[in-house]
RODO-2510 file (C-alpha; in nm, 4 decimals, decimal comma):
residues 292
     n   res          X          Y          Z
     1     x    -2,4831    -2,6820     3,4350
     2     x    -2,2590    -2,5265     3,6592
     3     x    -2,0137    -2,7535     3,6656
     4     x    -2,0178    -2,7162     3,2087
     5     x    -1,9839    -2,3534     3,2772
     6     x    -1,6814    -2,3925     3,4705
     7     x    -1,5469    -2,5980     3,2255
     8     x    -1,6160    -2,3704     2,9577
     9     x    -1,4697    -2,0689     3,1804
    10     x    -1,1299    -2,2974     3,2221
    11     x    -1,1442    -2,3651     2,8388
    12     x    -1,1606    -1,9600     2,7341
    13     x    -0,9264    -1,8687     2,9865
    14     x    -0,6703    -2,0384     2,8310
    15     x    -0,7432    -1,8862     2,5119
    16     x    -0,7722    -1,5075     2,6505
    17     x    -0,3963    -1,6173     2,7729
    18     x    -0,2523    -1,6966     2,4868
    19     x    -0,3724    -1,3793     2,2577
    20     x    -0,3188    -1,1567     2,6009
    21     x     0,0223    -1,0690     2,4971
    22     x    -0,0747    -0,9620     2,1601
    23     x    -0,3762    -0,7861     2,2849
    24     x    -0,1518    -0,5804     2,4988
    25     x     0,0758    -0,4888     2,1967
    26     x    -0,2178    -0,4173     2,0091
    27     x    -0,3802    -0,1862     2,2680
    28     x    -0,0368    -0,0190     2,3426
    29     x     0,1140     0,0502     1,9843
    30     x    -0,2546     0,0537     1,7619
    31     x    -0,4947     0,1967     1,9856
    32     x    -0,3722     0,4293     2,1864
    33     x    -0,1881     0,6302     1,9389
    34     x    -0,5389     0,6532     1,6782
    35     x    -0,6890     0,7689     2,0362
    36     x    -0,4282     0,9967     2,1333
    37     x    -0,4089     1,1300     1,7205
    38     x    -0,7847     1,2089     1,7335
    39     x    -0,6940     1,4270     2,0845
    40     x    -0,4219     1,6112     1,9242
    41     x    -0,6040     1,6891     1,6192
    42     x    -0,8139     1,9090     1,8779
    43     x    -0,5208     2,1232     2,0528
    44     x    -0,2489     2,3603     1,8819
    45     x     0,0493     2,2218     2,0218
    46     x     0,3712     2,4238     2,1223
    47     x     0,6562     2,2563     2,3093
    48     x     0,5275     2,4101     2,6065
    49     x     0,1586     2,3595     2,6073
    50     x    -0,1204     2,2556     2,4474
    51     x    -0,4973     2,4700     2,3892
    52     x    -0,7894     2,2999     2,2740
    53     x    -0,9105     2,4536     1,9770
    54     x    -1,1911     2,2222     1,8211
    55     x    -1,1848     2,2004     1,4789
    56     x    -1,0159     2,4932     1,4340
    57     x    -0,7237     2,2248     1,2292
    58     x    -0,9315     2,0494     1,0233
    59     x    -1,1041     2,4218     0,8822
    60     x    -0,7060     2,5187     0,7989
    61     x    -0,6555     2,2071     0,6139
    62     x    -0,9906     2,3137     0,4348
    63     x    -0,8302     2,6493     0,3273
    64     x    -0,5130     2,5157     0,2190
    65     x    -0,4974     2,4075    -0,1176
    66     x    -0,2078     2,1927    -0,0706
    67     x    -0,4193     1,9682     0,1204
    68     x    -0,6412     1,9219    -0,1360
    69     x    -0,3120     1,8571    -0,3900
    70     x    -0,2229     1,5865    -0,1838
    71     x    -0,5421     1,4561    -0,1598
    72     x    -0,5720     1,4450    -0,4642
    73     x    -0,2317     1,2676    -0,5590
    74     x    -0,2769     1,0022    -0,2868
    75     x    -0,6342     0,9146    -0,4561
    76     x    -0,4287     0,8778    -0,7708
    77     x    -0,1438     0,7054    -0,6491
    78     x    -0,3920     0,4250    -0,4681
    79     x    -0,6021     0,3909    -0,7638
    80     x    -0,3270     0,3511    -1,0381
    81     x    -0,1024     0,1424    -0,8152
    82     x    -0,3856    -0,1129    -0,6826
    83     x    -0,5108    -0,1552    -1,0558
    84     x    -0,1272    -0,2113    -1,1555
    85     x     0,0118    -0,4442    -0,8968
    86     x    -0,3442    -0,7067    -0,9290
    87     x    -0,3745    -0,6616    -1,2611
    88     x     0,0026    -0,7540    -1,3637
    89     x     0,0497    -0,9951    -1,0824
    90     x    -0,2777    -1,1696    -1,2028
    91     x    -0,0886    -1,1559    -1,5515
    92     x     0,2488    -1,3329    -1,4172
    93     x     0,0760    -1,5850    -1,1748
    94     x    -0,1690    -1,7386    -1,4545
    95     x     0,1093    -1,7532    -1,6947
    96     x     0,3368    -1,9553    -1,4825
    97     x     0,1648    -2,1096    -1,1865
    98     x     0,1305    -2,4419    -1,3711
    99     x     0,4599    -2,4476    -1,5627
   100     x     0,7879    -2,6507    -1,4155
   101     x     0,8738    -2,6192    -1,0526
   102     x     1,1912    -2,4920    -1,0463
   103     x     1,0777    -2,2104    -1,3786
   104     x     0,8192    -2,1073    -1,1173
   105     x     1,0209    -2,0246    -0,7943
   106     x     1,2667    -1,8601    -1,0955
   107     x     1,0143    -1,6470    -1,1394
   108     x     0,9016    -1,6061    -0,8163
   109     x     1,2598    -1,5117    -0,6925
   110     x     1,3230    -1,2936    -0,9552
   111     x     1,0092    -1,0783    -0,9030
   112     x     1,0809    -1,0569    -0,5137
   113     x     1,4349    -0,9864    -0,5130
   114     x     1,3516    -0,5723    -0,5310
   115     x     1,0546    -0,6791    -0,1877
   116     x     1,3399    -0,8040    -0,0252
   117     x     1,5253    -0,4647    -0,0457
   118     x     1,5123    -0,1816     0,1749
   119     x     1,2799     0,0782    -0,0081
   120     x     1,5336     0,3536     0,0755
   121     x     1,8314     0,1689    -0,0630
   122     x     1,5638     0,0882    -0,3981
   123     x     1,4808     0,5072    -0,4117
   124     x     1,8480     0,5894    -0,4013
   125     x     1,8882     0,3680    -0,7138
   126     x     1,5997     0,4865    -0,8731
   127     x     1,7631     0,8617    -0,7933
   128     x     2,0666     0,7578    -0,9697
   129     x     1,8939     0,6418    -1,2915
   130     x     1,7215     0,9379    -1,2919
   131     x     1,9578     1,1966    -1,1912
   132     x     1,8959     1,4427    -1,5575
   133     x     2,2732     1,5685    -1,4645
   134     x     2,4560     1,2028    -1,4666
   135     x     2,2137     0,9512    -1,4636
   136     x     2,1602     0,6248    -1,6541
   137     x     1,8261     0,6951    -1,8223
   138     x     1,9522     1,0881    -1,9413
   139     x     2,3144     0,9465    -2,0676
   140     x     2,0785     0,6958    -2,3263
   141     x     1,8187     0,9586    -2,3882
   142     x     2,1423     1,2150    -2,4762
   143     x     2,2911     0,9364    -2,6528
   144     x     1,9260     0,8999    -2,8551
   145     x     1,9345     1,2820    -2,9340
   146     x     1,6677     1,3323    -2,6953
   147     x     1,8628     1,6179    -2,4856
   148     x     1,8900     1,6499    -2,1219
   149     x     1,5963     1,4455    -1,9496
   150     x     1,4680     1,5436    -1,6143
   151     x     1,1698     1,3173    -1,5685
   152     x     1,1362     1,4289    -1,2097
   153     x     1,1372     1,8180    -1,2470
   154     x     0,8419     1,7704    -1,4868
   155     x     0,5074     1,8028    -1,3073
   156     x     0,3606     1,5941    -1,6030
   157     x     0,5978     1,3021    -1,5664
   158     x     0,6972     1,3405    -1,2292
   159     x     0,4083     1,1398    -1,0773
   160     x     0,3915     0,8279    -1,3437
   161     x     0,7749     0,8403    -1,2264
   162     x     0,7103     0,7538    -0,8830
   163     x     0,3572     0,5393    -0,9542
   164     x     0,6385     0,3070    -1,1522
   165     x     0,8579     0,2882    -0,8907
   166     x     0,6229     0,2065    -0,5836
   167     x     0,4747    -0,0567    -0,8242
   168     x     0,8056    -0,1742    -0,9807
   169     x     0,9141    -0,2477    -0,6406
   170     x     0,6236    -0,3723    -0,4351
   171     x     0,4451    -0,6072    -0,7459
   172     x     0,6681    -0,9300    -0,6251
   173     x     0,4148    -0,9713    -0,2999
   174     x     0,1596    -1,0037    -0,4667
   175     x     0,2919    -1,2403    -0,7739
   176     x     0,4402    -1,4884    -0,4418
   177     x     0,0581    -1,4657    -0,2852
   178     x    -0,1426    -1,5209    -0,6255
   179     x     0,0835    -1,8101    -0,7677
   180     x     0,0711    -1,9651    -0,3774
   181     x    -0,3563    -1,9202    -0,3932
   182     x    -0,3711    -2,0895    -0,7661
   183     x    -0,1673    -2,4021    -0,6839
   184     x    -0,4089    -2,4433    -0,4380
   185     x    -0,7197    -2,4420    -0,6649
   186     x    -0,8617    -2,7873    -0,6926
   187     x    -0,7489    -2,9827    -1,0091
   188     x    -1,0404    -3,1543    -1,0723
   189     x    -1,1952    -2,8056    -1,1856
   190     x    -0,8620    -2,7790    -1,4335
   191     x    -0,9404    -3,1369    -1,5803
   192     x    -1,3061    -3,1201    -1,6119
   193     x    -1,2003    -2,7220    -1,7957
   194     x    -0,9889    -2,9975    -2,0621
   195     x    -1,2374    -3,2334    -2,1061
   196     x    -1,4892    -2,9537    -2,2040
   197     x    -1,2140    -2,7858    -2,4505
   198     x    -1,1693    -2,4865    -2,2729
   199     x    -0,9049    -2,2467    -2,4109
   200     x    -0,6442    -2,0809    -2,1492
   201     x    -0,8467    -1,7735    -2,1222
   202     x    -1,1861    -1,9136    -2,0673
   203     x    -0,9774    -2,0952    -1,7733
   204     x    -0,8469    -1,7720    -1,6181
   205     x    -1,1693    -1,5730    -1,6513
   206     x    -1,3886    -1,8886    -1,5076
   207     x    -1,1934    -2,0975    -1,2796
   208     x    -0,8670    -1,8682    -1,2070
   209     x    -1,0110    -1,5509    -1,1196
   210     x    -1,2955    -1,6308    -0,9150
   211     x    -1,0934    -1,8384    -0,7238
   212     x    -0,7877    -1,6453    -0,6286
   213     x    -1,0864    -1,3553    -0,5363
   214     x    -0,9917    -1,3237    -0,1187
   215     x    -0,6259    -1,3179    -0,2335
   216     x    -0,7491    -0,9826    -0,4753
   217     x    -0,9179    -0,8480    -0,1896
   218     x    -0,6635    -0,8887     0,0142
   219     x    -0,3956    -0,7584    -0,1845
   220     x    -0,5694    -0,4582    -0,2348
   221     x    -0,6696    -0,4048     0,1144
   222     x    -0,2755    -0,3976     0,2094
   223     x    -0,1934    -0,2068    -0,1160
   224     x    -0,4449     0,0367    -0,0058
   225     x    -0,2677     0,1008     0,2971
   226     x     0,0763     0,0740     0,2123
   227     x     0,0310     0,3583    -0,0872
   228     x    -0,1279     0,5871     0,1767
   229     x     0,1763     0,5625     0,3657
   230     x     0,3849     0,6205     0,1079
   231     x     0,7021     0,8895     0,2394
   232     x     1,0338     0,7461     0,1747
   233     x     1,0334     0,7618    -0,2228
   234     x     0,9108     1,0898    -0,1760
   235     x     1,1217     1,2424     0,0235
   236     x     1,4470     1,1106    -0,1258
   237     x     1,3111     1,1525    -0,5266
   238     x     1,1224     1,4536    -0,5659
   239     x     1,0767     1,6432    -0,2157
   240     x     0,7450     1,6657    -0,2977
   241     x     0,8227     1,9429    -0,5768
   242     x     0,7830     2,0110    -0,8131
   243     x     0,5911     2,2803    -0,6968
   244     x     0,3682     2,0365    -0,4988
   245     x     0,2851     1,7975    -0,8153
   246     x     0,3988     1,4885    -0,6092
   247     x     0,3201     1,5413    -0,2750
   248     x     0,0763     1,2998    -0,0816
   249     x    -0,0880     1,2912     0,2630
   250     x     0,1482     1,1532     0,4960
   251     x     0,4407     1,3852     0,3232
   252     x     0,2224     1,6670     0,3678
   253     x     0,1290     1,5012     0,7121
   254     x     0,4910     1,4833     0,7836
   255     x     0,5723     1,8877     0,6865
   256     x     0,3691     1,9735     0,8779
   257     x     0,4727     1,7999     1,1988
   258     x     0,8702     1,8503     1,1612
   259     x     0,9038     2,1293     0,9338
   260     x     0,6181     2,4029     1,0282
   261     x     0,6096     2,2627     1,3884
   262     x     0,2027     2,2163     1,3538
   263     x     0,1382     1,9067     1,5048
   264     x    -0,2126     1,9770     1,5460
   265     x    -0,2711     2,0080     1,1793
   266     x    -0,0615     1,6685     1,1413
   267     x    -0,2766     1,4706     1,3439
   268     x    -0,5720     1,6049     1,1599
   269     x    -0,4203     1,4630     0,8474
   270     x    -0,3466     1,1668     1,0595
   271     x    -0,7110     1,1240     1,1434
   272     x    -0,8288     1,1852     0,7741
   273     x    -0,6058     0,9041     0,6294
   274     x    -0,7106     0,6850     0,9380
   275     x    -1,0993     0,7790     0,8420
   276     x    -1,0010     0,7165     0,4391
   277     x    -0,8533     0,3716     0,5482
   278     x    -1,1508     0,2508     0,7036
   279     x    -1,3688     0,3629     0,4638
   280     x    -1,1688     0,1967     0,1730
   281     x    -1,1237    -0,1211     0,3453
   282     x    -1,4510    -0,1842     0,5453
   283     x    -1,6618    -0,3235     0,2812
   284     x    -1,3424    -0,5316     0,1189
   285     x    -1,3188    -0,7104     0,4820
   286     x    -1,6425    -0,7630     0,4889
   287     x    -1,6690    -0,9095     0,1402
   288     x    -1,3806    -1,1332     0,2786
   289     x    -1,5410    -1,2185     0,5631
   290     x    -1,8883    -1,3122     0,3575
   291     x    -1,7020    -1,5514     0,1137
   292     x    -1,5403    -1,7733     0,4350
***
């Protein structure tokens, strides 16, 4: 018995060796800072010293209704986004992921090319087209007899502006991942679909969809995440203007820290998106975890 123990001792020590490394990184770079955020959220912070003040930062995100604009936004921004990106990358994979090889990774380059770019080189475009003073999209809309467009200076367009963007840019991922999952599906479930006389659609709703369903959770779990960090088309389209109408958490987040110098506040805002994470992608996980 003793001597099996040992074994088994020897067995898991080489395992906790090999993941120690990452454990440390993980500890060091995830952990410590979601510890140290929660501690901050409790102090007002100067450069000279900090005073613990309780909650006192989460009751003056309460009264500001900015918070609550941003709030709001991000919600918006994660729902519309998630619903885009699996719903048109579900769209793209079925349509293609059985056609010719080389049509496929086509496709599948085309879609990741904008991925592959930096999203701050991808903004600066987008800024161009945009631009209502010398831009692409007002030159054609002048051209139209539309007038001078200015797309991002409207608070009614300003925010399916920037939805299209994140998505426009971000949807190859998850076309790459959903074509990868459906060439995997078994093909004796595509011939028996034939020999029954199933149409296309019957084979996307019944064989497609419920098979590809970790990949959807998945994909939303990181889309989740990625649109609550959402800063750099921000800051280089709108600013966060007009008059607030596009401005999410972390920008607000990030105001606060470098601009009004309240870092306390910021890591309260830090702590809320961490809580809203977790929340959101808890019972996804788990629903992954359940189908292995």
């Amino acid at each position: 018995m003793k001597l099996r123990r040992n074994i088994y001792a020897k067995e898991n020590m080489t395992g906790y060796l090999f993941i120690l490394p990452q454990m440390l990184v993980f500890l060091l770079f995830l952990v410590y800072p979601i510890i140290e955020g929660i501690r901050l959220s409790m102090y007002r912070i100067n450069y000279q010293s900090e005073t613990f003040v309780g909650f006192d930062n989460y009751l003056t995100l309460i009264s500001d209704p900015v918070f609550f604009k941003a709030l709001f936004n991000t919600v918006i921004f994660v729902v519309f986004i998630v619903i885009l990106t699996v719903g048109f990358a579900l769209f793209v994979a079925s349509a293609i992921f059985d056609k010719n090889a080389r049509y496929v990774s086509f496709i599948r380059g085309s879609y990741y090319i904008p991925v592959m770019v930096s999203m701050v080189v991808m903004s600066m475009v987008w800024s161009f087209l945009l631009n209502p003073a010398n831009g692409l999209i007002s030159y054609f809309a002048r051209d139209m007899g539309l007038g001078t467009v200015n797309l991002l200076g409207n608070p009614k367009t300003v925010m399916p502006v920037i939805i299209f963007v994140t998505f426009a840019t971000n949807v190859g991922q998850a076309i790459i991942l959903y074509i990868a999952a459906m060439i995997g599906v078994p093909k004796d479930l595509f011939e028996a679909a034939e020999v029954d006389g199933a149409s296309r659609w019957q084979v996307i709703l019944k064989i497609l969809i419920p098979s590809v369903k970790p990949t959807t959770v998945y994909i939303t779990i990181i889309n989740i995440i990625a649109v609550l960090k959402i800063f750099v088309v921000i800051q280089l389209l709108t600013g966060g203007g007009p008059n607030n109408a596009s401005v999410t958490l972390m920008y607000y987040l990030y105001n606060n820290a470098f601009k009004y110098n309240q870092l306390g506040v910021a890591s309260a805002v830090g702590v809320i998106m961490f809580i809203i994470t977790l929340l959101l992608s808890v019972p996804q996980l788990k629903s992954m975890l359940q189908e292995k």
